[in-house]
N, C-alpha and C positions, 0 to 999 in steps of 0.2 A: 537509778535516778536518771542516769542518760537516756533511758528511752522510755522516760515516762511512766513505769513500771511499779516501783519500788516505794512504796509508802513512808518507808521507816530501816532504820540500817543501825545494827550494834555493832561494835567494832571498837581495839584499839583507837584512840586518837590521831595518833602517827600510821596507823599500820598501809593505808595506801595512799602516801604521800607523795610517790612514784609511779605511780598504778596510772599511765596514760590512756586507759581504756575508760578508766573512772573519771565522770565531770563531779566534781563535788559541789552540793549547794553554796549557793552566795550569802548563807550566815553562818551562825554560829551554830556548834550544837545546844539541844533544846534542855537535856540534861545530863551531867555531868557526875558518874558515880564514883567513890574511888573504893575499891573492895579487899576485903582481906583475907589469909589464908588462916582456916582454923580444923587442926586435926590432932587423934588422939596420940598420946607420945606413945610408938611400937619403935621396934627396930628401921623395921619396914620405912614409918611416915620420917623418922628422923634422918634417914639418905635421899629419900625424897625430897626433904626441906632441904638438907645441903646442898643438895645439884640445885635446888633453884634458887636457891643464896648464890652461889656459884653460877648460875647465868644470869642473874640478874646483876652481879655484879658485873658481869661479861660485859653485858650490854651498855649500863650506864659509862662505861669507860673506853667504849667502842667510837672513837675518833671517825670513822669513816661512816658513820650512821648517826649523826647529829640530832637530838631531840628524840630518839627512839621510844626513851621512857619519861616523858611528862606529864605531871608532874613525877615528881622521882619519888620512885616508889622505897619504899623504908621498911627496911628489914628490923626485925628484934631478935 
């Protein structure tokens, strides 16, 4: 979008909120998804879900990166 370029951008919310090379548009986003993870119970898919139980908690409780994950994402 800073040079004119870039029609449309998917992306984290937060994720370049720091990103001084990035001008961000002067509104809002146009739409707003929130998505879920679904896979079959193996070995395999159930450490996979742990680790990212496990960083997702990381994150939401990560003092130094404020607003990382909004809205807060919910685990089951």
């Amino acid at each position: 979008m800073k040079i004119g370029r870039i029609d449309v951008f998917i992306a984290h919310g937060g994720l370049f909120d720091n990103d001084l090379e990035l001008q961000t548009a002067p509104f809002p986003p146009v739409h707003v998804v929130d998505l879920t993870l679904q896979c079959h119970d193996t070995q395999l898919n159930r450490e996979f879900v742990t680790a990212f139980d496990q960083r997702i908690h990381h994150l939401r409780n990560d003092d130094s990166r404020p607003g990382q994950l909004t809205p807060k994402v919910y685990v089951h």
